[in-house]
N, C-alpha and C positions, 0 to 999 in steps of 0.2 A: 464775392459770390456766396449767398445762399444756396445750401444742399441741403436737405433729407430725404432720409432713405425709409421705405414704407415697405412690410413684408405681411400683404394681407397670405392669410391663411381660409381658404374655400373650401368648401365637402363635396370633391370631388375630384380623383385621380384615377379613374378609370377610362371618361370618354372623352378623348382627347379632342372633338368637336366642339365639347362643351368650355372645356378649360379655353382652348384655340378662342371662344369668344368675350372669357373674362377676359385674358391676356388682353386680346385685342381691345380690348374697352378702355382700358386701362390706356394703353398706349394711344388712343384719339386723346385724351390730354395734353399731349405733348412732354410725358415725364420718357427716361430711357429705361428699359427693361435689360437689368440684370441679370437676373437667372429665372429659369420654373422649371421649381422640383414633382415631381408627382411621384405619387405610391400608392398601389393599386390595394396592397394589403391596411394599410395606414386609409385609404380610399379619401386621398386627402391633396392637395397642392400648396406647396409651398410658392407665392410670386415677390418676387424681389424686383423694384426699380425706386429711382434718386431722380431728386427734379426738383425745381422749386416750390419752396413750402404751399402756394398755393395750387400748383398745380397737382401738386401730391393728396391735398383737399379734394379736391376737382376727379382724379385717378382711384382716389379710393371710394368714392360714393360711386362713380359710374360700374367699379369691380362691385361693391352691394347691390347696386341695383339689378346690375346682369344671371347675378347669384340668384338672386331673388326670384330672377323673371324663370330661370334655369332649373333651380336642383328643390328638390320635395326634400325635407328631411324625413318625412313619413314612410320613405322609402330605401332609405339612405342607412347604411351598416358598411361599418367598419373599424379596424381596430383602432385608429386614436379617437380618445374622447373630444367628443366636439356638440354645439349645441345652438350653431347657425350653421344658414344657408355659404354666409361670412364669418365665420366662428372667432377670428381675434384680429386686429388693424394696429398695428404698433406704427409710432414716428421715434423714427431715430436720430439724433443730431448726427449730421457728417462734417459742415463746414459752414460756419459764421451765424450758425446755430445754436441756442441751449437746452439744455432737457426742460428748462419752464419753457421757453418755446414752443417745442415739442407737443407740451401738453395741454397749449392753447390749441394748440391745430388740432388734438386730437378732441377735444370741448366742440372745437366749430364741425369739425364730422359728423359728432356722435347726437351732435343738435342736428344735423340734417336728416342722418338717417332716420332718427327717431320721429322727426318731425315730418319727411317728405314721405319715406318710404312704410313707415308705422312697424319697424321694427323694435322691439325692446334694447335698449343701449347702455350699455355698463361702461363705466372710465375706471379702468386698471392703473397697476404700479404707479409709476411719478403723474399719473393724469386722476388717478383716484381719489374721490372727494370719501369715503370711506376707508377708516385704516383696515379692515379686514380683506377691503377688496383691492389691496395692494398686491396681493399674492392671486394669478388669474386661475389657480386651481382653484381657492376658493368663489371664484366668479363663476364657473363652469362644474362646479359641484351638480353633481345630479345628471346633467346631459341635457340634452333637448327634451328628451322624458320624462326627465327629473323635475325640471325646470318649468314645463307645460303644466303640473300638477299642483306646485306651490307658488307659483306668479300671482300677486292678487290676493293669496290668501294668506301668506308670508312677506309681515313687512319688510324683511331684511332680503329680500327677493327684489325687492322695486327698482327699476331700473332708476339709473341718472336722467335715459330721456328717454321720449318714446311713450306708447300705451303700456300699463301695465296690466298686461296681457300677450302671452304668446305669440310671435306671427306665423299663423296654422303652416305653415311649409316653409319658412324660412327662418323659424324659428329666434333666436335672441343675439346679436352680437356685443363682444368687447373691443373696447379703442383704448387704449393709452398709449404713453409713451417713455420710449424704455432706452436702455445703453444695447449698446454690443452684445449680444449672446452668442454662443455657440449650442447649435443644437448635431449631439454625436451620439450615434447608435451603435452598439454593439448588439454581435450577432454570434449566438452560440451552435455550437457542436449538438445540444440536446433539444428537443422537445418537451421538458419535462417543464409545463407551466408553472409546479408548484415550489420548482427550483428555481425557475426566471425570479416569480414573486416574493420569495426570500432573497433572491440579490438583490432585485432593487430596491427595500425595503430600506435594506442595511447600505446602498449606495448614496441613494439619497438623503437629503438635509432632512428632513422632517421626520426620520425614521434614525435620527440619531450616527446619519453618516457624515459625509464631504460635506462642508457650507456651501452655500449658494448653487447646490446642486439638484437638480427633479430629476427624480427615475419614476421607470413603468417599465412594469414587463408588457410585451406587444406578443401576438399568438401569430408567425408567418408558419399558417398552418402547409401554406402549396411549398412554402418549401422545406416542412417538416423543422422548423428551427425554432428557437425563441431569439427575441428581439429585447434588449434592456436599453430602452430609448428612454436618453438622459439630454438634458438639457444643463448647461454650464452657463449660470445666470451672470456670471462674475469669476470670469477664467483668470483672473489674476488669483482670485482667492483658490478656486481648485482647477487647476490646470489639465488637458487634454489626457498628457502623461499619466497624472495622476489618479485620474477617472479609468482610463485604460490598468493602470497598476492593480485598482481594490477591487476593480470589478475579474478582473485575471484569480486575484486572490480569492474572491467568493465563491467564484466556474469550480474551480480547483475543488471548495471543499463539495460539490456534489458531482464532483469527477467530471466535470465539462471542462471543455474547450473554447477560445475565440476564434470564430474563423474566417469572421471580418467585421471589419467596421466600416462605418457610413458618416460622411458628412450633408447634413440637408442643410441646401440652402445656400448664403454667403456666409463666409468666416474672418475677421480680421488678419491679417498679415503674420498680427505678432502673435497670436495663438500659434500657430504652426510654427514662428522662430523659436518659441520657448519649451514647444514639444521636442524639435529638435535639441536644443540646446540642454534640456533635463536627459534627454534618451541618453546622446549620445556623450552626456557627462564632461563639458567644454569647459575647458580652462583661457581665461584672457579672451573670450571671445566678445565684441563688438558688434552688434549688430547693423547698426548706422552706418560702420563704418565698411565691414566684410563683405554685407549683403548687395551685389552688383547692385540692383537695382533703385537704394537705399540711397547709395551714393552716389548715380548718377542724379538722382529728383533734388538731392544735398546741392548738388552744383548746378542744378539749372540745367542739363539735358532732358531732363523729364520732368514734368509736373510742375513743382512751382509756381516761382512765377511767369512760367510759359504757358499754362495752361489755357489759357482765352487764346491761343498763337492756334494753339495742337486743336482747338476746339473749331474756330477759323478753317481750319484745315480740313475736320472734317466736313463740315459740309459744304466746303465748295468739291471736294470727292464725292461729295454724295449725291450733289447737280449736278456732277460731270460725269457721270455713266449714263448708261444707255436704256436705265429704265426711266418709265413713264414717270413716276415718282419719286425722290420729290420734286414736282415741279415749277413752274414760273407763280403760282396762287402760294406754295409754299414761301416759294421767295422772296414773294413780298412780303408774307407777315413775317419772316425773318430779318428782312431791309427794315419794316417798321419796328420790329422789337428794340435795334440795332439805335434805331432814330429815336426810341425815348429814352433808352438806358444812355446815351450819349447827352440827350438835353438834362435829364437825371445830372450827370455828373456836372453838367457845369454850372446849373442852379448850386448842387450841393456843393460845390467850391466857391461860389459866390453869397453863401448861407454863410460861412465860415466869418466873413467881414464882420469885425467888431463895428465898424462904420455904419452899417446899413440901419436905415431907421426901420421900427416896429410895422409899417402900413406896407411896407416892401415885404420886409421880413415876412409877413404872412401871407400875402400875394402868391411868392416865388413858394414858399411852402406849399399852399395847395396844389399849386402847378406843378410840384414834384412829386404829389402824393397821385395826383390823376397820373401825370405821366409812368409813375409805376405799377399804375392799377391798367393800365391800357396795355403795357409790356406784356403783365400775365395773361393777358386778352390774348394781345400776337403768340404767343407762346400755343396757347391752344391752338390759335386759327390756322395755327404752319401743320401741326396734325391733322385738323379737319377737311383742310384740302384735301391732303393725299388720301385721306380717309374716302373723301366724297371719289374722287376719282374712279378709285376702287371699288367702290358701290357700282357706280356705272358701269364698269367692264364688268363687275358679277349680273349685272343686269342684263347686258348683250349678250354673256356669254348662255343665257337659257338658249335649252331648242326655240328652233323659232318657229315651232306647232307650238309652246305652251302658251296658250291663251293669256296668261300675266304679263308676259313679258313687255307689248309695247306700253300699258299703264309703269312699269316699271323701271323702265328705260327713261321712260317721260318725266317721273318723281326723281330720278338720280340725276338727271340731265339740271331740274328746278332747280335741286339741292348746290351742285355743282356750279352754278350760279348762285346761289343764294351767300355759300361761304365766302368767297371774293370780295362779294356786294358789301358784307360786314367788314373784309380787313380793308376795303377803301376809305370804309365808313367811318371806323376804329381811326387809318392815319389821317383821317381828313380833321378829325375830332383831336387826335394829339399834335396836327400841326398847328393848328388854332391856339392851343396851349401853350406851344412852343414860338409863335408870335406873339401872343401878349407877353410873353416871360422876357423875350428877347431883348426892350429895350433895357430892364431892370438889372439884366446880367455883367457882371463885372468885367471891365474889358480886356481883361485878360484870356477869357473865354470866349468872348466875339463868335472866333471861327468856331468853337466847337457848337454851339448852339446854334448857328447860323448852319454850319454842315447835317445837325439836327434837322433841321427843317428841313433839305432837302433832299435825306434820306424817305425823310417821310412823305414828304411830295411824291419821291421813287415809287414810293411804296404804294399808293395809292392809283397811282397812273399803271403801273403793275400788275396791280389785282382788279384794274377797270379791263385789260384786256382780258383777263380770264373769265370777266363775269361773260364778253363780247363774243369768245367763241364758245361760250353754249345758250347765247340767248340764240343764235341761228338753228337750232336744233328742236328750241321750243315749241311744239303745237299750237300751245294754250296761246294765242296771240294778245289776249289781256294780260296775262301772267307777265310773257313778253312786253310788252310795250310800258304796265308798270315798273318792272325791274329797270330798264333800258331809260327811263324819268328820273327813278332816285338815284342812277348812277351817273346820270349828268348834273341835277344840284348836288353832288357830291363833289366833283369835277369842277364844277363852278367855282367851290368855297376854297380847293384847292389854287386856285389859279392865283 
């Protein structure tokens, strides 16, 4: 399994309509949503989700472009420094991933953005083709105001892609791709800014404090406090404990207090083990071995090698309840996903044969490479069902005086057929593949490629009845009666 985990950062933690339809964008990709943090003073959201590397591509352009369509930076104040609509897009390796990985995907983003949406697009840390712009404070120097000013007329301002020129309300984003961070706030007893600005000065790396550590003082003026929001780039090097210790130490000398702290966002596991484990001054302790949970995933109750089981699991839970979604359109591109990643493996155990000659060997190759590029296909299509679905009920659920609603009904109804029409389309196109591969496949594999195929046959006979009960619904009887054409030669190829 390929994971990464993607933690865009928007300007915008106040309207929670607004965030409600990054989030949402995000998730029609088909990646899983982690967390979303927001902070009204910060006026800012932290979204966390993991998926496959491509669909993480695919989740982070649809979160810039909704940003884009949504927030004015022209209008936009608050205390963390930011200087996009999308202000920074990190890929992180989780699993069968690398940080150069990482910082391809974040290359193939930062070329979209800049190129589709004409945003200005900077490549930070491990994705940075500038050694200054490894550090994303130097990337974000200046702000959106800053940054409006000297774009174009500052060559060291030029972005990696994109116009080099501001985008007037959306201003300029960064992508790269980074490790594990922990980002932790403290929160003081005083109001006194010019006390916050002397601690963080002296907590952070670059002011001659903690390594791999950023500080800022933050002004949460409603709640009369300072805020010394510190980032732990590399908490092995200065640990939670640690950061909480010097900065306890510096309150101290201008007679403040801690009087909470904050985690934004996701944190690794073993951050919080080794917080514990420093506090509370443990002798002989084992983590692996101590921590319940550690040691059940060690033997294979959880995680592991069970986890495509647990994964399994969930979504047949998640077809088996009583809402509308996800439904039978989702389940087919999940059948189909199922059906290439299945012909996947037995081409690639048949790839292994020192035997096989070169005209084969490249054959089965493409056909592996399609069949994985059609997976990340289904992978989206199983969101955009349920996606389209829900369009439709927001569409019926207008008054039925507003004048929009029966064009609107009509348009979600089209759509709603239109995504089915595609995952027929999609298995009908990887069963074809997964026919010609067939004879060529080693027979050791027979059944699994052979079961390939008529997963994917499922899948497409599947997603023809979804297109079938909303072409009854359709007005447009051309619309209708073309749709109802290409999903019989679809139906055909399958047979």
């Amino acid at each position: 399994m390929k994971l990464v985990e993607c933690v865009p950062n928007f300007s915008e933690g106040r309207d929670k309509v607004k965030v409600q339809k990054v989030v949402d964008a995000a998730k029609s990709a088909g990646v899983v949503i982690l967390d979303v943090e927001t902070d009204a003073d910060h006026h800012r959201c932290v979204l966390s989700f993991v998926g496959a590397p491509d669909a993480c591509v695919e989740a982070c352009f649809r979160v810039a472009k909704t940003a884009q369509e949504l927030i004015d930076l022209n209008t936009h104040k608050g205390e963390h420094p930011r200087m996009g609509a999308v202000d920074v897009i990190p890929f992180i390796p989780v699993a069968g991933v690398t940080i150069e990985d990482c910082a391809r995907l974040a290359e193939k983003l930062a070329a979209r953005i800049g190129g589709e949406l004409k945003i200005p697009t900077y490549l930070y840390d491990h994705a940075a083709r500038r050694p200054e712009r490894k550090d994303l404070a130097n990337v974000r120097k200046g702000q959106f105001e800053g940054l409006r000013d000297l774009i174009g007329k500052d060559e060291s301002r030029t972005p990696d892609f994109g116009p080099n020129a501001i985008h007037p309300t959306a201003g300029a984003v960064a992508v790269g791709a980074r490790q594990q961070i922990v980002n932790f706030n403290i929160n003081l007893d005083t109001h006194d800014m010019a006390a916050g600005k002397d601690i963080a000065k002296r907590v952070r790396a670059s002011g001659g404090g903690l390594p791999a550590v950023r500080g800022k003082e933050i002004d949460l003026a409603a709640r009369g406090q300072v805020q010394i929001s510190t980032v732990l780039t590399d908490y092995k090097k200065s640990s939670v404990a640690r950061v909480l210790a010097a900065t306890m130490a510096l309150a101290d000398e201008h007679k403040a207090k801690i009087k909470s702290t904050e985690i934004v966002g996701l944190l690794p596991r073993q951050a919080l083990v080794d917080f514990a484990i420093e506090t509370l001054q443990l002798e002989n302790f084992n983590p692996e071995i101590q921590i319940l949970e550690n040691r059940l995933e060690a033997v294979g109750v959880l995680g592991g090698g069970g986890d495509w089981m647990a994964a399994g699991r969930l979504v047949a839970e998640a077809m088996s309840n009583t809402d509308a979604t996800p439904g039978g359109g989702s389940a087919a591109a999940v059948t189909g996903a199922m059906g290439c990643g299945l012909g996947e493996m037995a081409i690639g155990i048949t790839l292994k044969s020192k035997k096989l000659d070169e005209a084969k060997r490249a054959r089965l190759s493409a056909a592996r490479k399609s069949l994985g590029e059609m997976r990340a296909t289904f992978d989206h299509l199983a969101a955009d069902d349920a996606a389209a679905f829900d369009r439709f009920i927001d569409a019926m659920a207008l008054a039925k005086d507003d004048v929009s609603r029966p064009a609107r009904m009509q348009a979600a109804l089209l759509h709603a057929a239109e995504v089915p029409l595609k995952t027929a389309q999609t298995a009908a196109a990887a069963l074809a593949v997964t026919r010609q591969a067939a004879p060529l496949a080693g027979a050791a594999v027979a059944s699994d490629i052979n079961c390939a195929a008529h997963l994917l046959k499922a899948a497409a006979l599947c997603a023809a009845e979804n297109v079938r009960i909303n072409l009854g619904g359709i007005k447009d009887a051309a619309a209708a009666k073309d749709l109802d054409s290409r999903l019989e030669k679809i139906l055909a190829a399958c047979a």
